[in-house]
N, C-alpha and C positions, 0 to 999 in steps of 0.2 A: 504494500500500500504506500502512496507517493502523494503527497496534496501539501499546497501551500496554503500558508496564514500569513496575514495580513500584519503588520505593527508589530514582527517578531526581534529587529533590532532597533537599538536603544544605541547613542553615544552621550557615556557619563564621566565625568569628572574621576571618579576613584570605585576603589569596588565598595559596596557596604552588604552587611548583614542582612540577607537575605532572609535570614528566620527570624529578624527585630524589628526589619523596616520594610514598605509597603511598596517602594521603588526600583525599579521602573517597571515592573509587570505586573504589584501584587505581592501577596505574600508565598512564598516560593520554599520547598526544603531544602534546596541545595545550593553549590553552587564552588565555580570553578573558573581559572584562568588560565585561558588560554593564548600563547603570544605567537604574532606572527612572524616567519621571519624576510628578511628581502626577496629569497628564493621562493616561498609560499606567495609573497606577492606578486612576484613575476612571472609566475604558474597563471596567477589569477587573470592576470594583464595579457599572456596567452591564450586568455580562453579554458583554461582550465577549471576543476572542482578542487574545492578542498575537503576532503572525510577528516572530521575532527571526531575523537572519542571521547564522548560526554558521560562523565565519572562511570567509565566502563559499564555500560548499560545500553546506553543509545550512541544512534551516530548523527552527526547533525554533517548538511553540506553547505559547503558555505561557495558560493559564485559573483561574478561581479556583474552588476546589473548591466543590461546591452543598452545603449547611449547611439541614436540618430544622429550622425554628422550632418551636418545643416551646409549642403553650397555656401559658400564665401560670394559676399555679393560684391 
């Protein structure tokens, strides 16, 4: 099974407590960081997928959104 949700990524200032505080998705049990590196980026900038393992349970894909080049007028 494969389906997208809407308002799945957040850009926040630092990490917080996911089991004390209600941000940015709610209250949530977990929680994990994950970094990226140049070479993951440049995967992404390719066209690539990234499969991250989310605290060994799920796998989450991360892609970069496709972007219309608009003619230069």
């Amino acid at each position: 099974m494969s389906f997208e949700i809407e308002d799945v990524v957040a850009i926040v200032d630092a990490i917080c407590d996911v089991e004390e505080t209600c941000q940015p998705f709610g209250k949530r049990y977990g929680q994990q960081l994950i970094r990226l590196s140049a070479e993951h980026l440049a995967a992404l900038q390719a066209g690539k997928l990234l499969a991250l393992d989310a605290q060994g349970e799920y796998v989450v894909f991360i892609g970069l959104e496709k972007t219309v080049e608009r003619p230069h007028d």
